[in-house]
Each structure stands twice: as C-alpha cells, then as structure tokens.
N, CA, C and O atoms as CSV, one atom per row, in Angstrom:
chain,resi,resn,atom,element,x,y,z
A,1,UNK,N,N,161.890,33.236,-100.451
A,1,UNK,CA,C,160.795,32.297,-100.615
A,1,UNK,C,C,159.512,33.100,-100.851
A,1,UNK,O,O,159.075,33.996,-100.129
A,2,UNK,N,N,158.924,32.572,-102.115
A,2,UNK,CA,C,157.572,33.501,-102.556
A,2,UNK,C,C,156.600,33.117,-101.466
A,2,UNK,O,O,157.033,32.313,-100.641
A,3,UNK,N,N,155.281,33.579,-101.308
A,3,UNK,CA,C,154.151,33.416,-100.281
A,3,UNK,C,C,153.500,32.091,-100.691
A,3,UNK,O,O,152.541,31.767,-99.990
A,4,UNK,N,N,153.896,31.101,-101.884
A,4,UNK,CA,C,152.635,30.069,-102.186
A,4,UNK,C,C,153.755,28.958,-101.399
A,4,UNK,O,O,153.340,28.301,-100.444
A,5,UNK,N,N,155.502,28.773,-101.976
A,5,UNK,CA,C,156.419,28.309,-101.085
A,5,UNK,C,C,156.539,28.381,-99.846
A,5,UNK,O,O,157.461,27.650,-99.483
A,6,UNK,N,N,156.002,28.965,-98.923
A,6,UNK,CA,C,156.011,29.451,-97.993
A,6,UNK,C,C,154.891,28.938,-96.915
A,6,UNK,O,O,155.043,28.553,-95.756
A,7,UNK,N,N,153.480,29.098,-97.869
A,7,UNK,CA,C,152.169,28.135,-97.445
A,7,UNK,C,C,152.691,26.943,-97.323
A,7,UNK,O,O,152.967,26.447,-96.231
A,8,UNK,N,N,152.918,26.233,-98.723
A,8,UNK,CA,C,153.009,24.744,-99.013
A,8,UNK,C,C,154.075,24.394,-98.091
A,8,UNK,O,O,154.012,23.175,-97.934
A,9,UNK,N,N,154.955,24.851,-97.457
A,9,UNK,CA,C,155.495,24.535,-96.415
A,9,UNK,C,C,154.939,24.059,-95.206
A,9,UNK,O,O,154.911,22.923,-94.732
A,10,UNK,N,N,154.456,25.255,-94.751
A,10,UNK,CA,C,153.434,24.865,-93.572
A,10,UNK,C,C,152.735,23.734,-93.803
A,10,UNK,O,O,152.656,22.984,-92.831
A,11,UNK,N,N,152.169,23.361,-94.862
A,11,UNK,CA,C,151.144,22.932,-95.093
A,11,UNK,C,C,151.660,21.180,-94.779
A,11,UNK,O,O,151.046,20.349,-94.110
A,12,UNK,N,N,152.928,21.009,-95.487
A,12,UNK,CA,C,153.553,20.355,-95.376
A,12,UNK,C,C,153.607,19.022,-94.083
A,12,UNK,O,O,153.181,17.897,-93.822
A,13,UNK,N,N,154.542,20.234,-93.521
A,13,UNK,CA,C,154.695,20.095,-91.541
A,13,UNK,C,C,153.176,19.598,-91.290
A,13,UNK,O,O,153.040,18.433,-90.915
A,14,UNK,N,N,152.138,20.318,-91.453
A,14,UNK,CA,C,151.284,19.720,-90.341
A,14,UNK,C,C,150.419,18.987,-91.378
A,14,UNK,O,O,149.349,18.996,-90.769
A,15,UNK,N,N,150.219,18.491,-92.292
A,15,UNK,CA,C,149.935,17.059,-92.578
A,15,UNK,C,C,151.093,15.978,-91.855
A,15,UNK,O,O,150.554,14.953,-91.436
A,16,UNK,N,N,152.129,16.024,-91.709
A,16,UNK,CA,C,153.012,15.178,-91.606
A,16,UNK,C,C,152.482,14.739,-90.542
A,16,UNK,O,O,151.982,13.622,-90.408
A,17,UNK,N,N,152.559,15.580,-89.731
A,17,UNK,CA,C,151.933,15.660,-88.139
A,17,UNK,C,C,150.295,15.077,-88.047
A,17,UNK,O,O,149.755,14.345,-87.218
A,18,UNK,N,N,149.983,15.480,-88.791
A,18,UNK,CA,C,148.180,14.891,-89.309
A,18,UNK,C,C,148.479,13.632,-88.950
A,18,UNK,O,O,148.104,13.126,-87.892
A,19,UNK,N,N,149.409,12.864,-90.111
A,19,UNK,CA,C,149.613,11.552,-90.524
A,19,UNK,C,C,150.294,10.902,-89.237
A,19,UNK,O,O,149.814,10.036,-88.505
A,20,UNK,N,N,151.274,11.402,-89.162
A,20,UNK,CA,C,151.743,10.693,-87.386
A,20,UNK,C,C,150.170,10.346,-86.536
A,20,UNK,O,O,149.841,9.164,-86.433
A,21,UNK,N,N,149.441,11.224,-86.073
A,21,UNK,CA,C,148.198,11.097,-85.569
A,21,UNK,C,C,147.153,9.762,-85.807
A,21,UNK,O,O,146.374,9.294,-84.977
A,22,UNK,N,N,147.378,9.320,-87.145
A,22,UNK,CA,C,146.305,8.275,-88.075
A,22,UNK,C,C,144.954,8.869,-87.385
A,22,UNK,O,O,144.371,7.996,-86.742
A,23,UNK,N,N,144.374,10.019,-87.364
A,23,UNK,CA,C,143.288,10.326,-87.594
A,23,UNK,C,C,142.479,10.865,-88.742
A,23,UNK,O,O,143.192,11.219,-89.681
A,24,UNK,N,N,141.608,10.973,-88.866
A,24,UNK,CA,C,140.756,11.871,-89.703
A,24,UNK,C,C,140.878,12.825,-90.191
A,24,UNK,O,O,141.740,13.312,-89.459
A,25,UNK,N,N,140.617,13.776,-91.144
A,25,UNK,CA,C,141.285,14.992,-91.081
A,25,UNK,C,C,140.270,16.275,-92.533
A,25,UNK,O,O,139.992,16.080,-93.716
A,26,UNK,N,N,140.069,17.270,-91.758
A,26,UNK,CA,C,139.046,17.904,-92.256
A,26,UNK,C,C,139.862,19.278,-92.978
A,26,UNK,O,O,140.175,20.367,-92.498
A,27,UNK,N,N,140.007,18.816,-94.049
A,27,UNK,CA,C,141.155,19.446,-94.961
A,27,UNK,C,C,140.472,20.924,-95.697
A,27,UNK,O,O,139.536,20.518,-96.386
A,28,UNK,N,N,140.522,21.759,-95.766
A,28,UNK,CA,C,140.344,23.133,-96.909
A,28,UNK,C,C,141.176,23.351,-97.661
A,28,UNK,O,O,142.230,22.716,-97.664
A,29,UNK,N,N,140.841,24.539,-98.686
A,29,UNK,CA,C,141.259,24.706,-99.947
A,29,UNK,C,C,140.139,26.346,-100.009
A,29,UNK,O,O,138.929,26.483,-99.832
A,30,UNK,N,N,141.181,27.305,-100.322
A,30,UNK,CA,C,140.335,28.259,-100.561
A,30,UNK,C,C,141.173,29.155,-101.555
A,30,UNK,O,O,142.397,29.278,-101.509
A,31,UNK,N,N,140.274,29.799,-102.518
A,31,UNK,CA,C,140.824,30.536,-103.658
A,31,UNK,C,C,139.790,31.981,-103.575
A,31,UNK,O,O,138.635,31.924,-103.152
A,32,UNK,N,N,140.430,33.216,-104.047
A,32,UNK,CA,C,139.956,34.371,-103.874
A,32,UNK,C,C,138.074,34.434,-103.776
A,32,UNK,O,O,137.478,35.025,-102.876
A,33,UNK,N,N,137.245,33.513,-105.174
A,33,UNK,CA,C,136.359,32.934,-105.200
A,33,UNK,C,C,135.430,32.132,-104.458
A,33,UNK,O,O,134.248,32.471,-104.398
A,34,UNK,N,N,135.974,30.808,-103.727
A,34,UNK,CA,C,135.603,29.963,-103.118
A,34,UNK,C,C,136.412,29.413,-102.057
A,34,UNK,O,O,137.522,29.711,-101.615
A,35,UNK,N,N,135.478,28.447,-101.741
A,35,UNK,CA,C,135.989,27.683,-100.492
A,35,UNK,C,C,135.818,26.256,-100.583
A,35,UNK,O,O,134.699,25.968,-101.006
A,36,UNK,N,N,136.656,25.127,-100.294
A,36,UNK,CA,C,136.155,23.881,-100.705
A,36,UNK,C,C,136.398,23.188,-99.170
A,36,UNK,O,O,136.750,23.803,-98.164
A,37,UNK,N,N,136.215,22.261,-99.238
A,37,UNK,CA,C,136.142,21.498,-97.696
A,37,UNK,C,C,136.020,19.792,-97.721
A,37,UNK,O,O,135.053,19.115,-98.072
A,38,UNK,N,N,137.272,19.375,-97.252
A,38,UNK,CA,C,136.604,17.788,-97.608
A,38,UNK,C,C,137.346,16.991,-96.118
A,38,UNK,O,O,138.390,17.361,-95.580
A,39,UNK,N,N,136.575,15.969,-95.733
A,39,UNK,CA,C,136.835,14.870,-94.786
A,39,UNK,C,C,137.290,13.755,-95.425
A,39,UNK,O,O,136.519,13.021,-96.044
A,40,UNK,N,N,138.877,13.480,-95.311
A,40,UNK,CA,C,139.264,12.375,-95.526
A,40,UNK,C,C,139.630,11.539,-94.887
A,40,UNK,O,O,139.965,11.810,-93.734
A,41,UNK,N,N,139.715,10.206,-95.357
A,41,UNK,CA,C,139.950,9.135,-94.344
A,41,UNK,C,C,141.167,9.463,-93.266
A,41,UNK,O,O,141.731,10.541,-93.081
A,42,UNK,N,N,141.310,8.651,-92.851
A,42,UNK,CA,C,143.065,8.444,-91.406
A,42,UNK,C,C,144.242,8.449,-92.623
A,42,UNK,O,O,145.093,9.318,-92.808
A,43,UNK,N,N,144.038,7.292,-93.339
A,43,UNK,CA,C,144.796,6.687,-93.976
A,43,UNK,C,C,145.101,7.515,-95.593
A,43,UNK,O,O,146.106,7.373,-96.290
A,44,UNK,N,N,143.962,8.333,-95.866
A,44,UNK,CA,C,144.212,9.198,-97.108
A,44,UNK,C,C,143.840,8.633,-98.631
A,44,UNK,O,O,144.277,9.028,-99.712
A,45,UNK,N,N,142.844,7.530,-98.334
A,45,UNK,CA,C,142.746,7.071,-99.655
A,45,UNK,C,C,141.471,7.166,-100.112
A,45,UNK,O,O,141.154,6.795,-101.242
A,46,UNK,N,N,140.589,7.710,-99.196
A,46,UNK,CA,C,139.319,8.347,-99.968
A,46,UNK,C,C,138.624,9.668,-98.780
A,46,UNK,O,O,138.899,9.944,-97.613
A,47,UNK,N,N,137.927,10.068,-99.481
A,47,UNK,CA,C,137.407,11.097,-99.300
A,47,UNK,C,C,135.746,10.652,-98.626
A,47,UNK,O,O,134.900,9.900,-99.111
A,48,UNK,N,N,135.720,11.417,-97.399
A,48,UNK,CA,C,134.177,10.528,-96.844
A,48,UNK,C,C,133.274,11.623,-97.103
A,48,UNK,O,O,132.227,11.143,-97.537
A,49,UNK,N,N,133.208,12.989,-97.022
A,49,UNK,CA,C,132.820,14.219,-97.343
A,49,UNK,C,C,133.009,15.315,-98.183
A,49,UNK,O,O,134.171,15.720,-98.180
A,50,UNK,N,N,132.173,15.976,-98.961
A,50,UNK,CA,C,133.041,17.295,-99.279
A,50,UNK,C,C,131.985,17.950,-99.613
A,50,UNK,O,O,130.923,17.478,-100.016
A,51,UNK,N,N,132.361,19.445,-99.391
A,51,UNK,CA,C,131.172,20.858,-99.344
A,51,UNK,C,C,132.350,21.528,-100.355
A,51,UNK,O,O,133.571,21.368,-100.325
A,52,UNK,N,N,131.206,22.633,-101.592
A,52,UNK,CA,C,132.334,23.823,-101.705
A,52,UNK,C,C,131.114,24.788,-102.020
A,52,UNK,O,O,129.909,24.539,-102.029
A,53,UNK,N,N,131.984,26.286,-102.346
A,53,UNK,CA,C,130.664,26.841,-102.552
A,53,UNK,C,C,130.426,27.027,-103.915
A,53,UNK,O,O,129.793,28.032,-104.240
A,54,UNK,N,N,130.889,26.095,-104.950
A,54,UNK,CA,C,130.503,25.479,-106.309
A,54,UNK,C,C,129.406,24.876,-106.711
A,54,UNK,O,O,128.754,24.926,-107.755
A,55,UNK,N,N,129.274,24.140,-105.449
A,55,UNK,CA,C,127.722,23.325,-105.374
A,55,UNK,C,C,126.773,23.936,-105.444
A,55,UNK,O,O,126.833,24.974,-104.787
A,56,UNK,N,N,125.122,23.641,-106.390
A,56,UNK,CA,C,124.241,24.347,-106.627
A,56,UNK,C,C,123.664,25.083,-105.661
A,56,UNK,O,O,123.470,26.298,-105.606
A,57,UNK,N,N,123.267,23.731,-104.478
A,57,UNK,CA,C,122.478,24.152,-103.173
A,57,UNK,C,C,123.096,25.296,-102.309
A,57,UNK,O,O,122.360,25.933,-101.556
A,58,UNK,N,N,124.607,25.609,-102.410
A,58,UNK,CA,C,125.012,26.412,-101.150
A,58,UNK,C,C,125.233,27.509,-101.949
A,58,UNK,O,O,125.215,28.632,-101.445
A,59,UNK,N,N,125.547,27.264,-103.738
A,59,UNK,CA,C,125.571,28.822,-104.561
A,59,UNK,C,C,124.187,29.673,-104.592
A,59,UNK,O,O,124.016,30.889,-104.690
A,60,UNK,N,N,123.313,28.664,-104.481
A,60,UNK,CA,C,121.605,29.230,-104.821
A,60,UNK,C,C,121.610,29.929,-103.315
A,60,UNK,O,O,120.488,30.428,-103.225
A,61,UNK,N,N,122.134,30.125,-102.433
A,61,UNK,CA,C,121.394,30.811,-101.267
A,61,UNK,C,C,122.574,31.757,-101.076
A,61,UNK,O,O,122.342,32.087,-99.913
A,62,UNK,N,N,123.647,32.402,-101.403
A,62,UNK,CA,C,124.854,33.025,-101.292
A,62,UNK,C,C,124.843,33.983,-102.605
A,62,UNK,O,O,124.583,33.663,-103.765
A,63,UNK,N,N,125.328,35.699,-101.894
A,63,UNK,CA,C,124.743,36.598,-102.976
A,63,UNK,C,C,126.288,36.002,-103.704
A,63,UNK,O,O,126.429,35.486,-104.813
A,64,UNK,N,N,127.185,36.241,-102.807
A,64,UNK,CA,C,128.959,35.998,-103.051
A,64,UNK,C,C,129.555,34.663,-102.587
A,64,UNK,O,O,128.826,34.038,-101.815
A,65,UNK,N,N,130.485,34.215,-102.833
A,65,UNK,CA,C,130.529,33.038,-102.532
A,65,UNK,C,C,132.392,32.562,-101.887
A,65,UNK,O,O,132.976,31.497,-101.684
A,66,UNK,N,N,132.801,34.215,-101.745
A,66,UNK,CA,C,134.166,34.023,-101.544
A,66,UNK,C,C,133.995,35.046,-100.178
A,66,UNK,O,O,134.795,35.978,-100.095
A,67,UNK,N,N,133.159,34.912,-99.313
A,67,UNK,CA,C,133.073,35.644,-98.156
A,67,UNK,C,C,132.902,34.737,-96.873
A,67,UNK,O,O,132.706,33.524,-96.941
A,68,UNK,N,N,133.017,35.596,-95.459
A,68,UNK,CA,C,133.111,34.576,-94.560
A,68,UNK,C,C,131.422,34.292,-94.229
A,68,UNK,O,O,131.106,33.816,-93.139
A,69,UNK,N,N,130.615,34.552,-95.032
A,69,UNK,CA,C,128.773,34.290,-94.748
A,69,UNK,C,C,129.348,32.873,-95.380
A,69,UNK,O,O,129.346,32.091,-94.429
A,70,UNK,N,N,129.746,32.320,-96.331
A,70,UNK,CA,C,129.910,31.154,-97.564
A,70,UNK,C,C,130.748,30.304,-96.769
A,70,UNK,O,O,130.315,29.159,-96.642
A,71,UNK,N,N,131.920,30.584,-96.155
A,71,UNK,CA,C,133.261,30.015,-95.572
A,71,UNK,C,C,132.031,29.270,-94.289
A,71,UNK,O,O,132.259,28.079,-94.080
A,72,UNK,N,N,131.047,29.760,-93.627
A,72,UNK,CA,C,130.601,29.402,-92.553
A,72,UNK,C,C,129.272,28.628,-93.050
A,72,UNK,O,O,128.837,27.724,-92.336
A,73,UNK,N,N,128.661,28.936,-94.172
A,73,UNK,CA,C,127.847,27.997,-94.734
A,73,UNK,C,C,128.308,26.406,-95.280
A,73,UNK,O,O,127.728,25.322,-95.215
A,74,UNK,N,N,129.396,26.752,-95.741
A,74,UNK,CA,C,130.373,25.277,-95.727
A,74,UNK,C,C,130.965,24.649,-94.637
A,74,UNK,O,O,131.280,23.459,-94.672
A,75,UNK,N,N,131.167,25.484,-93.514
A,75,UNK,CA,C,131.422,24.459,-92.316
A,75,UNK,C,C,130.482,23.934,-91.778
A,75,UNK,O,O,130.708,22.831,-91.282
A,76,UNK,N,N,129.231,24.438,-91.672
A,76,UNK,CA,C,128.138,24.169,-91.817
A,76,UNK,C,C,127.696,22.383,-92.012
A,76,UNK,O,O,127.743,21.350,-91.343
A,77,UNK,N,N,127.309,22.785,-93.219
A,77,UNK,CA,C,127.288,21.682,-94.237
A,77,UNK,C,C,128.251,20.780,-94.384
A,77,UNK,O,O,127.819,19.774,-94.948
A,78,UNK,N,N,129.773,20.703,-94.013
A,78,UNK,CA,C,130.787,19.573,-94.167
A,78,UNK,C,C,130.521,19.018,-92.939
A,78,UNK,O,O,130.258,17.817,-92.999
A,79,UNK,N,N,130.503,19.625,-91.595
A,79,UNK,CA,C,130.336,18.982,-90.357
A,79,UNK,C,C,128.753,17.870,-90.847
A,79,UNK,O,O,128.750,16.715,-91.271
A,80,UNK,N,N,127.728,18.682,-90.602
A,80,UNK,CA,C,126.650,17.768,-91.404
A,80,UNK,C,C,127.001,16.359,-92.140
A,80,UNK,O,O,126.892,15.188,-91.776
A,81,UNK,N,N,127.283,16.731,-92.859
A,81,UNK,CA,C,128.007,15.375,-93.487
A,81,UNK,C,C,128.816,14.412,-93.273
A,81,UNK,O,O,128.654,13.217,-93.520
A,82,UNK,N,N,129.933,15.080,-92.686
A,82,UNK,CA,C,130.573,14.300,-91.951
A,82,UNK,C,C,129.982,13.201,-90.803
A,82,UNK,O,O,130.285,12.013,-90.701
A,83,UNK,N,N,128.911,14.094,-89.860
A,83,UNK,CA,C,128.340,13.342,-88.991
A,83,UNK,C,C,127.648,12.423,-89.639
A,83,UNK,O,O,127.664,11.261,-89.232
A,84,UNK,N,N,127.184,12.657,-90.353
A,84,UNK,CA,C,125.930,11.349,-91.437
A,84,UNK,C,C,127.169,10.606,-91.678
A,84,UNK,O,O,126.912,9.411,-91.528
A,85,UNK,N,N,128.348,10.775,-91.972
A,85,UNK,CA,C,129.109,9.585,-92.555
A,85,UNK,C,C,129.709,8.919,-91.424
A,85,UNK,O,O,130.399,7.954,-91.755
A,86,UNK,N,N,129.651,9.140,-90.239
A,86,UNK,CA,C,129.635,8.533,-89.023
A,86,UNK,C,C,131.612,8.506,-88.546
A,86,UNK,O,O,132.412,7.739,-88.010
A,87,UNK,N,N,131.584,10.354,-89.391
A,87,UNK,CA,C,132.860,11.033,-88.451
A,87,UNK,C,C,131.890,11.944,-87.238
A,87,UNK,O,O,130.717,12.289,-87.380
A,88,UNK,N,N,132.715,12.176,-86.125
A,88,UNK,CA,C,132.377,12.947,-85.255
A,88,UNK,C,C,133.814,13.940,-84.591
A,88,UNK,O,O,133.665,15.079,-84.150
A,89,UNK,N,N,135.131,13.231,-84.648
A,89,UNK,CA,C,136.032,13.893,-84.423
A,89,UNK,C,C,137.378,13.982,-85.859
A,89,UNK,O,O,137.688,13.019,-86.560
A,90,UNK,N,N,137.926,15.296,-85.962
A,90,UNK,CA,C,138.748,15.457,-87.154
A,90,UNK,C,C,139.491,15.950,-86.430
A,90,UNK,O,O,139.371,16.374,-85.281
A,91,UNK,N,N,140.744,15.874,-87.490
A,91,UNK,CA,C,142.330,16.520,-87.297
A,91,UNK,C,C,141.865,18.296,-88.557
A,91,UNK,O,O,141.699,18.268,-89.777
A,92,UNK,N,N,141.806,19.271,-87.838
A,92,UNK,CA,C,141.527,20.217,-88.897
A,92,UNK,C,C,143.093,20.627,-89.729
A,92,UNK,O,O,144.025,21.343,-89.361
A,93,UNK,N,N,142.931,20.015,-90.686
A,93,UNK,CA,C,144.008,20.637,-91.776
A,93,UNK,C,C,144.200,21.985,-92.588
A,93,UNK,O,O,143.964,21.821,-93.785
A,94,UNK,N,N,144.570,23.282,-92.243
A,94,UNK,CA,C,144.094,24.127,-93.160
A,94,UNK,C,C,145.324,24.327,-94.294
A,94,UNK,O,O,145.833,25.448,-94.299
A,95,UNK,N,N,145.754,23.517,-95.085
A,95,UNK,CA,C,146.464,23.695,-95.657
A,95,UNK,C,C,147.357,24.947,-96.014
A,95,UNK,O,O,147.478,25.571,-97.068
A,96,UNK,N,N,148.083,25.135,-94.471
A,96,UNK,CA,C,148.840,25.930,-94.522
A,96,UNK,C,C,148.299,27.482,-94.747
A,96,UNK,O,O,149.091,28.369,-95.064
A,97,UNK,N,N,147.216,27.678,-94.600
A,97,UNK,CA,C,146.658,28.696,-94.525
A,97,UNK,C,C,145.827,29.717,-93.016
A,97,UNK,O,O,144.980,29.265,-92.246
A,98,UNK,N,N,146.348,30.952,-92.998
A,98,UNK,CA,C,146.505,31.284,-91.652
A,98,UNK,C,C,144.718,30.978,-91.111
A,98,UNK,O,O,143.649,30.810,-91.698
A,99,UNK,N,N,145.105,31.021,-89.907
A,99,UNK,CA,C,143.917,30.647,-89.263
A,99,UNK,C,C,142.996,31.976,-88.545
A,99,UNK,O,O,142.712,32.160,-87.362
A,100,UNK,N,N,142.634,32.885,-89.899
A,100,UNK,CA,C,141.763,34.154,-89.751
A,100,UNK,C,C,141.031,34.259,-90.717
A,100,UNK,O,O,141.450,33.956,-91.834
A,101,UNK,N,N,140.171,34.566,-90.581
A,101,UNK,CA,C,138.811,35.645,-91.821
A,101,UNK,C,C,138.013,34.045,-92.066
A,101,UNK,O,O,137.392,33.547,-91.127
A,102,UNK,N,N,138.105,33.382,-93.319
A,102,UNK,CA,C,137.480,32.545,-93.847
A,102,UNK,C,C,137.787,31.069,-93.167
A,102,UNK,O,O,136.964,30.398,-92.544
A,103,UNK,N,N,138.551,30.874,-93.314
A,103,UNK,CA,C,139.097,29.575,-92.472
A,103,UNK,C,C,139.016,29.782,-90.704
A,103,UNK,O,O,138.670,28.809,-90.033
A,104,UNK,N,N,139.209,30.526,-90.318
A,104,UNK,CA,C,138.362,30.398,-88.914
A,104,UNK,C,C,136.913,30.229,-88.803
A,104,UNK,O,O,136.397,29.619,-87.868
A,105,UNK,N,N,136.117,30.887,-89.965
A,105,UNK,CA,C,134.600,30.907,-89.682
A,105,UNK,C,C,134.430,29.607,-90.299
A,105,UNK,O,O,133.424,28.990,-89.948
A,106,UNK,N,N,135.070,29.149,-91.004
A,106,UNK,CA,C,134.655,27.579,-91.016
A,106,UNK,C,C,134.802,26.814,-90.218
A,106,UNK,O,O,133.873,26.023,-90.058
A,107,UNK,N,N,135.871,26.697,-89.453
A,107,UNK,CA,C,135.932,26.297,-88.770
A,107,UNK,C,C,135.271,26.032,-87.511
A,107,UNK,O,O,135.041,24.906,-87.069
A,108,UNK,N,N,134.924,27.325,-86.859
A,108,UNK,CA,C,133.431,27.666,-85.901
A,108,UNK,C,C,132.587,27.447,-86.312
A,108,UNK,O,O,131.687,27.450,-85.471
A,109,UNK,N,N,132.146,27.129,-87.630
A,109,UNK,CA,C,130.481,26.855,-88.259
A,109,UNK,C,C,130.753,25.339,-87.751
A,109,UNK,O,O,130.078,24.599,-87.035
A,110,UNK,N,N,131.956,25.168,-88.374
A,110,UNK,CA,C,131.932,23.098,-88.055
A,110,UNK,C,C,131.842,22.408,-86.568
A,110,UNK,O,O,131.325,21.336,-86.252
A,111,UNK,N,N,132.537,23.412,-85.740
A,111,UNK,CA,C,132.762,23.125,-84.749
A,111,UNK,C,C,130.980,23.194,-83.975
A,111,UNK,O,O,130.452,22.253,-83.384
A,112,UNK,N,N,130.511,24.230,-84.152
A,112,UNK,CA,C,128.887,24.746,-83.912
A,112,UNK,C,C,128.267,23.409,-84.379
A,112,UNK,O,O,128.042,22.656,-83.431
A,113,UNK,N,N,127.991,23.004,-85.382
A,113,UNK,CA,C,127.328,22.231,-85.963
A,113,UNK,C,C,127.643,20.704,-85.189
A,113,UNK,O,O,126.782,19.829,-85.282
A,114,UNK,N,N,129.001,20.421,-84.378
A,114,UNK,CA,C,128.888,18.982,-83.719
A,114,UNK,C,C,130.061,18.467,-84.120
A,114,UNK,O,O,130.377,17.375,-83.649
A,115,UNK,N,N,130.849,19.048,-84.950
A,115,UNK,CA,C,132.466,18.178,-85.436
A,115,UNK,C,C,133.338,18.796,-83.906
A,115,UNK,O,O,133.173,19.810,-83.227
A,116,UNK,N,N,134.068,17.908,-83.830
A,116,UNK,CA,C,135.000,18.252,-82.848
A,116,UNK,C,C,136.496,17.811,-83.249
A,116,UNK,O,O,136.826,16.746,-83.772
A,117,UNK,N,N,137.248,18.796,-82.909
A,117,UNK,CA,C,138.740,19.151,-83.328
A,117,UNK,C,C,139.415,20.064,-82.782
A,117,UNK,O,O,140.567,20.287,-83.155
C-alpha cells in the first residue's frame, strides 16, 4: 500500500467515526505549499467556514505560506470564524494526516483562539 492509500484510509475510519458523532467537524487539507481549513456542518452539506493560506489577507502577511508560522495563522483565523458563525465546539478531522509539524500548530492556534475539540 502506497503512502496516499494508506492516508485515505485513516482518513476514512475517522470521518466514519466523525459521522457516528453527528457533530461538527473542523476538517484540513494540506499540500507541500499550503494549508486549507474548513468547518462543516454535522450533517456534511455545507460548509460554515473556511481559511487557506491562498487567501489575500493571510498571503499578504506570510513571507512562506507552507510553514508552521501559516498552519497557525489559519487556525487562527478558522477558529475566528467559526465562532462568528456561532460554532464553538468541533470534531477535528485531519484527514488522515499525522498529527505533527503543521497540523498540530493548527490545531493549537484554533484551540488558543476559543474552538474546543
């Protein structure tokens, strides 16, 4: 099994588990480049939030944008949002991606900022 078979596995399992839950769920997506971040509903049919570091406002202040300064400026900013959209607790989804370097510091930025998970 190659390493992307292997993610999407994981990734798999704990959405499933997400979905058993019917909570909220504060999903990532990260590529060598960037980082994306979105809050979707319980139910999965829309999207209440989303940060990446594509966006003008969080590219204009970031020398790089595939580092954990960027990964934590987007948890940042998704928690933010989230709270304005009147989430306060998420299921964190990291789509099967280990939980070190970039995806932990998002995670602690979100968690810092008032999301709880």
């Amino acid at each position: 099994m190659d390493k992307k078979k292997s993610r999407m596995k994981r990734a798999l399992k704990m959405r499933s588990k997400i979905k058993s839950l019917s909570t909220t769920r504060l999903s990532i997506h990260k590529t060598p480049q960037h980082i994306y971040a979105q809050v979707i509903s319980d139910d999965g049919s829309f999207t209440l939030a989303s940060v990446s570091t594509t966006q003008a406002v969080i590219k204009s202040t970031l020398k790089n944008t595939g580092n954990i300064e960027a990964a934590a400026l987007v948890g940042k900013f998704i928690a933010e949002k989230a709270i304005a959209a009147g989430v306060t607790e998420v299921a964190f989804d990291r789509s099967g991606f280990k939980y070190h370097g970039r995806v932990k510091a998002l995670a602690d930025a979100a968690r810092e900022a008032g999301l709880k998970f």
